[in-house]
MARBAVO-380856 format. One record per atom (N, C-alpha, C, O): residue number from 1; residue in three letters; chain; atom name; x, y, z. Coordinates in Angstrom, 2 decimals. Each point is the difference from the previous one (the first is absolute). Layout:
MARBAVO-380856
+------+------+-------+------+---------+---------+---------+
| resi | resn | chain | name |      c1 |      c2 |      c3 |
+------+------+-------+------+---------+---------+---------+
|  NUM |  ala |     A |   CA |       X |       Y |       Z |
...
+------+------+-------+------+---------+---------+---------+
end
This chain:
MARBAVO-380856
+------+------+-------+------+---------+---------+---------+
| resi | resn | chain | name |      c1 |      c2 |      c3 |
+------+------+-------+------+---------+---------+---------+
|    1 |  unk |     A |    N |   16.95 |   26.09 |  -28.68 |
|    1 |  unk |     A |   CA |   -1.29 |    0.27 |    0.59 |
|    1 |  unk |     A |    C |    0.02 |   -0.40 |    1.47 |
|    1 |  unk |     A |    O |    0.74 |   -0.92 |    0.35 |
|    2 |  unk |     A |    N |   -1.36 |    1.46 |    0.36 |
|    2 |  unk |     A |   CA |    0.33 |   -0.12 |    1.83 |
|    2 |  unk |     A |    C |   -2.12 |    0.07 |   -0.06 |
|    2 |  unk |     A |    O |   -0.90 |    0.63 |   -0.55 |
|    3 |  unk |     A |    N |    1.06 |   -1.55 |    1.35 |
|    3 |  unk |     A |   CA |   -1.50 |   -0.68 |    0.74 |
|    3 |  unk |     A |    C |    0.27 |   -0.09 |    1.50 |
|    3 |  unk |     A |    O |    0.90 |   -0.51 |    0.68 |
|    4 |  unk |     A |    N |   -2.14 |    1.28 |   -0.37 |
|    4 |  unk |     A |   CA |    0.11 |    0.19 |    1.60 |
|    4 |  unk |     A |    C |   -1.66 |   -0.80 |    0.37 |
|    4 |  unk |     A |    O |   -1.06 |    0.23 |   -0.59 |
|    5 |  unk |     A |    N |    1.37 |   -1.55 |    2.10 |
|    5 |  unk |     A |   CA |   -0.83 |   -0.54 |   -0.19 |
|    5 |  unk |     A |    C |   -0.68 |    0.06 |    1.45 |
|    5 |  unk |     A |    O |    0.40 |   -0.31 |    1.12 |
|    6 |  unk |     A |    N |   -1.37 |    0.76 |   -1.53 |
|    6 |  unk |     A |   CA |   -1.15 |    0.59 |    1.85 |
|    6 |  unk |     A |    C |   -0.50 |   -1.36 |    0.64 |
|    6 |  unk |     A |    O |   -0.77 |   -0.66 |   -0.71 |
|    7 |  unk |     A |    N |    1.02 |    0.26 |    1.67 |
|    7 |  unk |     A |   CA |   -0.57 |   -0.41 |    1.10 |
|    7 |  unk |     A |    C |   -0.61 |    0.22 |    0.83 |
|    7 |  unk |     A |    O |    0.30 |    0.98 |    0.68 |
|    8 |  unk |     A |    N |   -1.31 |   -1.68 |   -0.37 |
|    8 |  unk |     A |   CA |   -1.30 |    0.19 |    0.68 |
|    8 |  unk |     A |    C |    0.20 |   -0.66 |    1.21 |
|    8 |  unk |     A |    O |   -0.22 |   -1.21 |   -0.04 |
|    9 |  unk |     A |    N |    0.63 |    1.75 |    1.25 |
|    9 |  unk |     A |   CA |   -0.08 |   -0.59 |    1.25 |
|    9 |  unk |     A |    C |   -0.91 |   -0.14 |    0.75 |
|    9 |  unk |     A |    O |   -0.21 |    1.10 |    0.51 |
|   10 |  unk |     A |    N |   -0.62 |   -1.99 |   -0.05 |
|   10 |  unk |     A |   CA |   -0.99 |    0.21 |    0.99 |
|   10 |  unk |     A |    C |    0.57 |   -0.22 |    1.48 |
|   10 |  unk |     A |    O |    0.66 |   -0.90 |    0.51 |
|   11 |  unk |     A |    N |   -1.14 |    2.01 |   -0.09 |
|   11 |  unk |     A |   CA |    0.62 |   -0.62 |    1.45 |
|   11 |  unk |     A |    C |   -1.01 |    0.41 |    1.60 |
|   11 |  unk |     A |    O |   -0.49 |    1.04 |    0.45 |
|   12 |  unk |     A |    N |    0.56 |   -2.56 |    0.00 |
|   12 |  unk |     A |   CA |   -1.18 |   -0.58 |    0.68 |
|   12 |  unk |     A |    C |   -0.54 |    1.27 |    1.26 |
|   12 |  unk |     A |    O |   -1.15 |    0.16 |    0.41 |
|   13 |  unk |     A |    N |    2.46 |    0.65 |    0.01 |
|   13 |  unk |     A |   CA |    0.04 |    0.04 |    1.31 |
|   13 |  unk |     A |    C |   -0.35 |   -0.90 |    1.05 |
|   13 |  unk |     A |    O |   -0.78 |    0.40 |    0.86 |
|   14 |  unk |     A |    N |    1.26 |   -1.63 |   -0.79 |
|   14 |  unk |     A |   CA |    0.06 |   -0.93 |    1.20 |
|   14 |  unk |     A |    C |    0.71 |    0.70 |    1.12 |
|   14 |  unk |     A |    O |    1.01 |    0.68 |   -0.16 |
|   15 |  unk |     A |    N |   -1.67 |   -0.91 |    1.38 |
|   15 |  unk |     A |   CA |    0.76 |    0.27 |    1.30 |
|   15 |  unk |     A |    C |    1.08 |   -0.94 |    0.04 |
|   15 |  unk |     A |    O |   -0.14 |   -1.14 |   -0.45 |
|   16 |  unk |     A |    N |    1.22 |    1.55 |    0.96 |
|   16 |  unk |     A |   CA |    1.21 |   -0.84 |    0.85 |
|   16 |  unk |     A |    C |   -0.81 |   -0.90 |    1.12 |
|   16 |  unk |     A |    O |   -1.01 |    0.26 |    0.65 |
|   17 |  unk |     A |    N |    2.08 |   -1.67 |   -0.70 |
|   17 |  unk |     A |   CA |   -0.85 |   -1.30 |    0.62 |
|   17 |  unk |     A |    C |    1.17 |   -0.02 |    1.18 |
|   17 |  unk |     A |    O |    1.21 |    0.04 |   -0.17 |
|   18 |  unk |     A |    N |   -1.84 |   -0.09 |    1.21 |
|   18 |  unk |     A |   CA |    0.78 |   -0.42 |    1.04 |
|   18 |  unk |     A |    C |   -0.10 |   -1.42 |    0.70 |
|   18 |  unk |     A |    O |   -0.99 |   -0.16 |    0.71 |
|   19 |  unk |     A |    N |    1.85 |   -0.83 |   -0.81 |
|   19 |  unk |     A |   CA |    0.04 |   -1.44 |    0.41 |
|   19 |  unk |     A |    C |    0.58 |   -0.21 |    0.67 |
|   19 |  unk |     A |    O |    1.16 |    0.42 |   -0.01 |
|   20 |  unk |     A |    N |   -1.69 |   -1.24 |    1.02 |
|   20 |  unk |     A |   CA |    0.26 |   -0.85 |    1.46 |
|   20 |  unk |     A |    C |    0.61 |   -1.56 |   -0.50 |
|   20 |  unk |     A |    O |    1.01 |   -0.45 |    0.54 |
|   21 |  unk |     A |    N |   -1.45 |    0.00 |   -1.18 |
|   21 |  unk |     A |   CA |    0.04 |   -1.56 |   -0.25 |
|   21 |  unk |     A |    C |   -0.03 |   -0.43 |   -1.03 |
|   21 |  unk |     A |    O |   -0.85 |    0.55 |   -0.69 |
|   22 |  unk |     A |    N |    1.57 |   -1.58 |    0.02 |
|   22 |  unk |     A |   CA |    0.02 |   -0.76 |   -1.09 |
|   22 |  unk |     A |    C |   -1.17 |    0.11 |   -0.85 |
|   22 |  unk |     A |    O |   -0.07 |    0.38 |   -1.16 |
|   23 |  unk |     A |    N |   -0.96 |   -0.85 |    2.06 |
|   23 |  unk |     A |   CA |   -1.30 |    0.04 |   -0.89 |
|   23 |  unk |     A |    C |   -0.53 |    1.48 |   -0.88 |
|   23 |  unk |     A |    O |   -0.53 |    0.13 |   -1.10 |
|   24 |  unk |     A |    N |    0.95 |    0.90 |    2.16 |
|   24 |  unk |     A |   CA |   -0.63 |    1.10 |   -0.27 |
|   24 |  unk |     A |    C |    0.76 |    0.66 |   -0.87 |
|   24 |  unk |     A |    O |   -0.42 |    1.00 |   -0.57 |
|   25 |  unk |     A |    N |    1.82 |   -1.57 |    0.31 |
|   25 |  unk |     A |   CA |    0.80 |    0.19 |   -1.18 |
|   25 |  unk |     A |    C |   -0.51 |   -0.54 |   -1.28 |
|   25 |  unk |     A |    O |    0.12 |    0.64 |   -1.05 |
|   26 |  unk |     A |    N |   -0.61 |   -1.66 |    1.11 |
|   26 |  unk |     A |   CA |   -0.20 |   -1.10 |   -0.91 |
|   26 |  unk |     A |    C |   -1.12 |    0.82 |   -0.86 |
|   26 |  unk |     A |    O |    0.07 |    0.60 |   -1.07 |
|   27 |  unk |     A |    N |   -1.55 |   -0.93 |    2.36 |
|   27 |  unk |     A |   CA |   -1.58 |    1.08 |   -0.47 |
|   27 |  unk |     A |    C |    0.93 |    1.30 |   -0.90 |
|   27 |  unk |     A |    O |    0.20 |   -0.11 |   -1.21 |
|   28 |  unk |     A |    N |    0.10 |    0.82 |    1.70 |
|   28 |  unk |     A |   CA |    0.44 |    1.64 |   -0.52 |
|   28 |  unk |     A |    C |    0.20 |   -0.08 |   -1.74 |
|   28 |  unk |     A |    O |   -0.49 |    0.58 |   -0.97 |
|   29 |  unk |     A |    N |    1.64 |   -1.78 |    1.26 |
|   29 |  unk |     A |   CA |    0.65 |   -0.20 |   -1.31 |
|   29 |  unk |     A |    C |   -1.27 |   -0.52 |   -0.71 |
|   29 |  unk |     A |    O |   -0.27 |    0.45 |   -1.12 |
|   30 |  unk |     A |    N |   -0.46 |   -1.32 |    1.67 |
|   30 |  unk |     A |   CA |   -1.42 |   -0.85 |   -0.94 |
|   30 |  unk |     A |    C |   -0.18 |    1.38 |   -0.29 |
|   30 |  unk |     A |    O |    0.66 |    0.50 |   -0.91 |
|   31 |  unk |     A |    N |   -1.61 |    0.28 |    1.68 |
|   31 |  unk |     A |   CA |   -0.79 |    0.93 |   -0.09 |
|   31 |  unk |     A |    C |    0.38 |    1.32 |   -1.20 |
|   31 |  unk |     A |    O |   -0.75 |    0.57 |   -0.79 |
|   32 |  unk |     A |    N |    2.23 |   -0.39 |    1.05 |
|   32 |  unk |     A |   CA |    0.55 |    0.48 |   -1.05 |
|   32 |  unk |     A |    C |   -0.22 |   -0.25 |   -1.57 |
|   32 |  unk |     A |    O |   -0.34 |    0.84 |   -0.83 |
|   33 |  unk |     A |    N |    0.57 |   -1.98 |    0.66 |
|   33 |  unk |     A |   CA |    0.13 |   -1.05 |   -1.45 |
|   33 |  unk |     A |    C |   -1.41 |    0.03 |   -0.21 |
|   33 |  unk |     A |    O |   -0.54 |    0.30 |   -1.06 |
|   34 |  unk |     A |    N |   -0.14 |   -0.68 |    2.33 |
|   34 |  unk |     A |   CA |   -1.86 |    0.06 |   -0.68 |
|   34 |  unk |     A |    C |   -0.40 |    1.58 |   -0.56 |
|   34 |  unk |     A |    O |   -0.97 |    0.16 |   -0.74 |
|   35 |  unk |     A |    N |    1.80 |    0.91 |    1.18 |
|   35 |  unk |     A |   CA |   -0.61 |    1.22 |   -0.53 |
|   35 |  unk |     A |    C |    0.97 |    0.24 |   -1.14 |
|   35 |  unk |     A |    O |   -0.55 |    0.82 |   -0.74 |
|   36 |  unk |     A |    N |    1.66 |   -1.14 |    0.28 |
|   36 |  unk |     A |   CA |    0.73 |    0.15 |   -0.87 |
|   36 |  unk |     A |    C |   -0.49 |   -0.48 |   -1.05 |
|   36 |  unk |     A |    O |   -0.25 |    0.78 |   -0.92 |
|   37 |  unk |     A |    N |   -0.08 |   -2.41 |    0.75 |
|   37 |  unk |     A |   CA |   -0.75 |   -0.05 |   -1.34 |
|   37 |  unk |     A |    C |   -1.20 |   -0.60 |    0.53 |
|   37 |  unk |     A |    O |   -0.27 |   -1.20 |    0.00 |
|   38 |  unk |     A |    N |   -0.48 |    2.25 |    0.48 |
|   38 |  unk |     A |   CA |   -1.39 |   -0.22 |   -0.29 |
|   38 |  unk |     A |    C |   -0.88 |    0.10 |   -0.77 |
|   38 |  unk |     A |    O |   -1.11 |   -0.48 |    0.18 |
|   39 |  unk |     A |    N |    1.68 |    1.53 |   -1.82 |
|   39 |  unk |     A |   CA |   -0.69 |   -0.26 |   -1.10 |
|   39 |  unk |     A |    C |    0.86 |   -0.63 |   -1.24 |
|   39 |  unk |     A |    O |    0.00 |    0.26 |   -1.21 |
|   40 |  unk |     A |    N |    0.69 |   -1.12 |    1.94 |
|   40 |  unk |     A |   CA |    0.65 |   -0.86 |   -0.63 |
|   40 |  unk |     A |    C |   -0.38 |   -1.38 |   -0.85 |
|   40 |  unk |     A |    O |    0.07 |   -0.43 |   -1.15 |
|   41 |  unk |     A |    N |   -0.60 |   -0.06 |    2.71 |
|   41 |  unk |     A |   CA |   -0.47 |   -1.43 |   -0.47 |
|   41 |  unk |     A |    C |    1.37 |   -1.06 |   -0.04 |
|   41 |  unk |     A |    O |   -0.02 |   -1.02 |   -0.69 |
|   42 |  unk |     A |    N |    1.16 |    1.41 |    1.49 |
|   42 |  unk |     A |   CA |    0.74 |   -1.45 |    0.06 |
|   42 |  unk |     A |    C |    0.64 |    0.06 |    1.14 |
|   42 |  unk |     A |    O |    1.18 |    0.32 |    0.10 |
|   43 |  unk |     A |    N |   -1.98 |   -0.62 |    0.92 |
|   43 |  unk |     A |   CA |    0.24 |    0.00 |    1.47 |
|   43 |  unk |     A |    C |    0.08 |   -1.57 |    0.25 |
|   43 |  unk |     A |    O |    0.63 |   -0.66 |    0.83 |
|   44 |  unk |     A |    N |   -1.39 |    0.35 |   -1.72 |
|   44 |  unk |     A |   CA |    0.19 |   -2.06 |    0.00 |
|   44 |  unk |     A |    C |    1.35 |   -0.56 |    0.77 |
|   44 |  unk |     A |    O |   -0.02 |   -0.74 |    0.98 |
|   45 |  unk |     A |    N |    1.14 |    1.23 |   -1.60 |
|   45 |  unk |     A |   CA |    1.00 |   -0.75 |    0.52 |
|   45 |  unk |     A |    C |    0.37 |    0.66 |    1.39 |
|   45 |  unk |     A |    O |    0.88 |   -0.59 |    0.63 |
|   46 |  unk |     A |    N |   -1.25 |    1.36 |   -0.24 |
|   46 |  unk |     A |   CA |    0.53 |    0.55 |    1.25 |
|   46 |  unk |     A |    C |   -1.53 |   -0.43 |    0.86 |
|   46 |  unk |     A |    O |   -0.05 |    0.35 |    1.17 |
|   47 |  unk |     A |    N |   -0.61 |   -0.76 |   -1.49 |
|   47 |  unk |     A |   CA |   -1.03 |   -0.79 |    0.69 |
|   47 |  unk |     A |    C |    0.41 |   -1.25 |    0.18 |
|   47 |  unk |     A |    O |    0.21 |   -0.47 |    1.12 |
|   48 |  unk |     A |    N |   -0.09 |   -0.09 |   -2.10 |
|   48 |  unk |     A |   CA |    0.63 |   -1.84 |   -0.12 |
|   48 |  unk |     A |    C |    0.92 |   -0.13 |    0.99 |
|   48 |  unk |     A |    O |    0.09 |   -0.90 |    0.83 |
|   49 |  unk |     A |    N |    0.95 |    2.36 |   -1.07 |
|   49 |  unk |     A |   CA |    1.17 |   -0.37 |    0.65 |
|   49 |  unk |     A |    C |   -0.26 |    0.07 |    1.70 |
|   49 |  unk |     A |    O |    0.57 |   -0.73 |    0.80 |
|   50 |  unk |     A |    N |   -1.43 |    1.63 |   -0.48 |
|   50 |  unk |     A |   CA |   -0.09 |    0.23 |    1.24 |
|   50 |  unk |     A |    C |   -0.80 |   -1.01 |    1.20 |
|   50 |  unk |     A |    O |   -0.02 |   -0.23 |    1.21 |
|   51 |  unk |     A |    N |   -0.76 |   -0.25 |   -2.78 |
|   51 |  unk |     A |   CA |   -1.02 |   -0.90 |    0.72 |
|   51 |  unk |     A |    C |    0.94 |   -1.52 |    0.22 |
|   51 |  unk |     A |    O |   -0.18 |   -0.78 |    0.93 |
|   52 |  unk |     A |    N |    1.00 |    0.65 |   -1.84 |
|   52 |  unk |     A |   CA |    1.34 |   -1.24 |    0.46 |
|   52 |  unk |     A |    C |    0.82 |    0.04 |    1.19 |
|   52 |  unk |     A |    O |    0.36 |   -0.95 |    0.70 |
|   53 |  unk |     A |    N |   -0.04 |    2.59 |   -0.53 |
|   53 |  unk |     A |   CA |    0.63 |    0.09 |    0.96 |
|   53 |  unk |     A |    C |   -0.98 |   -0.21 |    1.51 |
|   53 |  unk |     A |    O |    0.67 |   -0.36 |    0.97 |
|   54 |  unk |     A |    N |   -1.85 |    0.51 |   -0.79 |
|   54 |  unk |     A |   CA |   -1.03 |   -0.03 |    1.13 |
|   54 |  unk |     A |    C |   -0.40 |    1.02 |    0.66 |
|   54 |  unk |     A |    O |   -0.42 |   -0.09 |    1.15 |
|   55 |  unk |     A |    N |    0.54 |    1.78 |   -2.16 |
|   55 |  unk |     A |   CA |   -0.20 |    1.10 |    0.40 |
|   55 |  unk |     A |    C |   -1.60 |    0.09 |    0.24 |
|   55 |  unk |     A |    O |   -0.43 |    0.73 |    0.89 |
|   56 |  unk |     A |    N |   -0.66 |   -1.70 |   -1.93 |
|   56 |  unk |     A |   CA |   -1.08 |    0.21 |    0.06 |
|   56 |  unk |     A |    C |   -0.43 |   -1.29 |    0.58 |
|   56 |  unk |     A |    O |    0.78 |   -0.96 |   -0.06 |
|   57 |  unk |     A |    N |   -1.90 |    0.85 |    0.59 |
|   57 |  unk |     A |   CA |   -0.52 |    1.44 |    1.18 |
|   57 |  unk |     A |    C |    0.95 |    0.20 |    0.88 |
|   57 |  unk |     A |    O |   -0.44 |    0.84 |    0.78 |
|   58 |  unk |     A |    N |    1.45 |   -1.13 |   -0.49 |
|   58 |  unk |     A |   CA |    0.50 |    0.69 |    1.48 |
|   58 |  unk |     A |    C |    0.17 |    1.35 |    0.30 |
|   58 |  unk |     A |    O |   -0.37 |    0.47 |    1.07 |
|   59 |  unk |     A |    N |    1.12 |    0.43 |   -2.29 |
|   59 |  unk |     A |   CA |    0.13 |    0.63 |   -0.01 |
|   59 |  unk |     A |    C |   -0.98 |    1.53 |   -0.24 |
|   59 |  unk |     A |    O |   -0.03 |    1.05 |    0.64 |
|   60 |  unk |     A |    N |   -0.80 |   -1.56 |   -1.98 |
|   60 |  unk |     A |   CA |   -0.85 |    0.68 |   -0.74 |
|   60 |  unk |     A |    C |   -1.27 |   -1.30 |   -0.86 |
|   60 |  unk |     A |    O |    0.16 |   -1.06 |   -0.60 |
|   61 |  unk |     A |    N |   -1.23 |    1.82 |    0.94 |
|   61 |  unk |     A |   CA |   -1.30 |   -0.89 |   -0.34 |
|   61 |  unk |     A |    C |    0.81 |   -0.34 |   -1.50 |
|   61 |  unk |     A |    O |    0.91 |    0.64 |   -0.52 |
|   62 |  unk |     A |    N |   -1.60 |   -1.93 |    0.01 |
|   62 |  unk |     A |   CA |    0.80 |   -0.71 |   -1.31 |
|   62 |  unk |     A |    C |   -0.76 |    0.89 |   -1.18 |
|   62 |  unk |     A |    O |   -1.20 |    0.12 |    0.25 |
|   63 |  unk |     A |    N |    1.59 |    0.51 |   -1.42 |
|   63 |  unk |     A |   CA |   -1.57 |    1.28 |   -0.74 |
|   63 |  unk |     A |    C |   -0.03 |   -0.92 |   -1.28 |
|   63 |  unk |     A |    O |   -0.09 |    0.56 |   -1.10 |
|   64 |  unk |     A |    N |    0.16 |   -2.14 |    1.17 |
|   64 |  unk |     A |   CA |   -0.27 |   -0.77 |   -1.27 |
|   64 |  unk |     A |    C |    0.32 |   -1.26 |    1.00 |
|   64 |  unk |     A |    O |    1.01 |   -0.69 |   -0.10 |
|   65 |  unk |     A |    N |   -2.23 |    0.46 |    1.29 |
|   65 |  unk |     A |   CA |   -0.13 |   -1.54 |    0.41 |
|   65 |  unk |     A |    C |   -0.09 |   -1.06 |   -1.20 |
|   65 |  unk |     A |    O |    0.82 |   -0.91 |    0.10 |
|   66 |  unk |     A |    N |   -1.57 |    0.87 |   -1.10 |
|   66 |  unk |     A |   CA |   -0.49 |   -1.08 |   -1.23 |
|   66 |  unk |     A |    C |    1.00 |    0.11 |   -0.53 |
|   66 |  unk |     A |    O |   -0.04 |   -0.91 |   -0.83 |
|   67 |  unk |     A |    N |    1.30 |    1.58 |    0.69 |
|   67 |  unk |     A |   CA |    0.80 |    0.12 |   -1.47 |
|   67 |  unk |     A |    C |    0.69 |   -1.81 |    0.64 |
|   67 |  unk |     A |    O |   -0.01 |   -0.42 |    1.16 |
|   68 |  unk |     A |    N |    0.61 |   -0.41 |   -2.65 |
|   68 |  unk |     A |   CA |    0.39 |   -0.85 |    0.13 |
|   68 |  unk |     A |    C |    2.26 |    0.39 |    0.04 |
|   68 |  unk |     A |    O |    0.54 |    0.94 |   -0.59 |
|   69 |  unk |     A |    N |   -0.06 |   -1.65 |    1.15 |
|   69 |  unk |     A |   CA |    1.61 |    0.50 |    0.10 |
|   69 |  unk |     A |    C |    0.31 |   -0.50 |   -1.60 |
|   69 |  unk |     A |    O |    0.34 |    0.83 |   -0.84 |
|   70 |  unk |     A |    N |   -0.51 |   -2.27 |    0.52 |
|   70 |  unk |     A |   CA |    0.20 |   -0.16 |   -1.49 |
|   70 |  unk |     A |    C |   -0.83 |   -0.51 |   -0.53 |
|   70 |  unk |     A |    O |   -1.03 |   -0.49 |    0.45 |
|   71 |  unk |     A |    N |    1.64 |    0.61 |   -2.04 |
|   71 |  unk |     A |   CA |   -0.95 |   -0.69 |   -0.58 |
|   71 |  unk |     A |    C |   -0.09 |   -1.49 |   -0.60 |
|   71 |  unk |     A |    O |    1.08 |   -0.23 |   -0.56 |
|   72 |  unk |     A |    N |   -1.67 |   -0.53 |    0.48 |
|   72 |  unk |     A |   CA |    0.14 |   -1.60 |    0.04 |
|   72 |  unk |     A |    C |    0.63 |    0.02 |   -1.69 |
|   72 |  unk |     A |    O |   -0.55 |    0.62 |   -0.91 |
|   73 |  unk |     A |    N |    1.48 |   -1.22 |    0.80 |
|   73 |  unk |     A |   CA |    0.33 |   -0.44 |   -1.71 |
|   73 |  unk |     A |    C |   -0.20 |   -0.73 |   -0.75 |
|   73 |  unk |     A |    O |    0.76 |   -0.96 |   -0.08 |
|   74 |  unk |     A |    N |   -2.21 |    1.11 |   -1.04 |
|   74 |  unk |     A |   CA |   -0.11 |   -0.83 |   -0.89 |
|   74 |  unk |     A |    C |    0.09 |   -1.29 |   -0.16 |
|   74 |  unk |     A |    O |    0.98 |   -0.36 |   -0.65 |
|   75 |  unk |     A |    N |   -1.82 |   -0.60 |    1.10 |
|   75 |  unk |     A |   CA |    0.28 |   -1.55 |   -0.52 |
|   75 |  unk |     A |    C |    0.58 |   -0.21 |   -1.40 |
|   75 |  unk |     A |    O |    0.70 |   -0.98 |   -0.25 |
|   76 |  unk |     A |    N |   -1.01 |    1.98 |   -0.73 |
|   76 |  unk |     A |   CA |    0.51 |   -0.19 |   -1.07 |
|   76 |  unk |     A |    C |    1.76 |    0.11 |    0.00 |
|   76 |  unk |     A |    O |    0.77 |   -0.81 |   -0.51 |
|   77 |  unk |     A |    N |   -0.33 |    2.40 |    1.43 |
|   77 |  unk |     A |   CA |    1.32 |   -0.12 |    0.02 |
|   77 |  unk |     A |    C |    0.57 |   -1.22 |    0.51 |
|   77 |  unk |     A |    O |    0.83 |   -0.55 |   -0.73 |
|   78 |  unk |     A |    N |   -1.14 |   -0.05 |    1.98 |
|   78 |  unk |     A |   CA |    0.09 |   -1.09 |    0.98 |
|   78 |  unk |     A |    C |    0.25 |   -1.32 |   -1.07 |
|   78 |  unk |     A |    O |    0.92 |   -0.69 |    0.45 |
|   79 |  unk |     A |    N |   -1.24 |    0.37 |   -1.21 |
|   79 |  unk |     A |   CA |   -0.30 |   -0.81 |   -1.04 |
|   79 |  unk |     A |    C |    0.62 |    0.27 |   -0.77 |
|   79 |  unk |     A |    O |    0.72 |   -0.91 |   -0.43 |
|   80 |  unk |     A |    N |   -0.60 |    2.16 |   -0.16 |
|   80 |  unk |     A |   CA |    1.61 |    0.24 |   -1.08 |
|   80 |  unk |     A |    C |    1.13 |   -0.63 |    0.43 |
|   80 |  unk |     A |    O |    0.60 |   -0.88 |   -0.62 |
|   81 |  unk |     A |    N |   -0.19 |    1.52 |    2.14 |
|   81 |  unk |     A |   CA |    1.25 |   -0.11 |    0.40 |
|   81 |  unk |     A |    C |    0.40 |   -1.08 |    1.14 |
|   81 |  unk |     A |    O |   -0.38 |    0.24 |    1.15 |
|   82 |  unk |     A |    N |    0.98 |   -1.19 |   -1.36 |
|   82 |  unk |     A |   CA |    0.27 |   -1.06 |    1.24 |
|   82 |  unk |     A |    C |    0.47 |    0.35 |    0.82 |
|   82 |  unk |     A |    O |   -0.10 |   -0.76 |    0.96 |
|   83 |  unk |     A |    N |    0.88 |    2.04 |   -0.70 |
|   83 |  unk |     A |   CA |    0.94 |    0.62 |    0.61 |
|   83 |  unk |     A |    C |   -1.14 |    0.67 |    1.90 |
|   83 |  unk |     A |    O |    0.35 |    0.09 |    1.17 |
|   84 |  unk |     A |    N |   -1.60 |    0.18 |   -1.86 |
|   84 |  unk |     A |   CA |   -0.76 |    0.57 |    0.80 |
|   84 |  unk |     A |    C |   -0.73 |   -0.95 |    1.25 |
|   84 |  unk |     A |    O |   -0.07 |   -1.00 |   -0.71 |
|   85 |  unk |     A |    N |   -0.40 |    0.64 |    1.72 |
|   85 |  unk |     A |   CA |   -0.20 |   -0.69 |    0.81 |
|   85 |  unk |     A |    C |   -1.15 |    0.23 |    0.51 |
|   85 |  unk |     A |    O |   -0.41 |   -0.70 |    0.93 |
+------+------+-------+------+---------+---------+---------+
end
């Protein structure tokens, strides 16, 4: 038996980005990833990550000022394990 399997491409038509500078490399690529999964819902780590690196604000307004980077761990785990500090 032979199965033939269709793919559904969407495709954005984005213009070609022309860059001068690091930064404007950097934005493009953000800007990219923000329209890539924008009905995604897991842009988190490429936020976290960017916001570690000091892209936001310098680069691009921050689009989750309140989000926290981590999350605090459990007094209960803290208390399991001696290992934790």
């Amino acid at each position: 038996m032979f199965f033939q399997q269709k793919v559904c491409v969407f495709h954005l038509n984005m213009p070609p980005v022309e860059v001068a500078t690091k930064n404007q490399a950097i934005a493009a690529v953000m800007h990219e990833r923000a329209v890539e999964l924008a009905g995604e819902e897991v842009n988190n780590i490429d936020i976290l990550r960017w916001r570690a690196k000091g892209y936001y604000p310098s680069i691009r307004p921050d689009p989750k000022p309140g989000q926290l980077a981590l999350f605090s761990i459990p007094a209960s785990e803290v208390a399991a394990n001696l290992l934790i500090q």
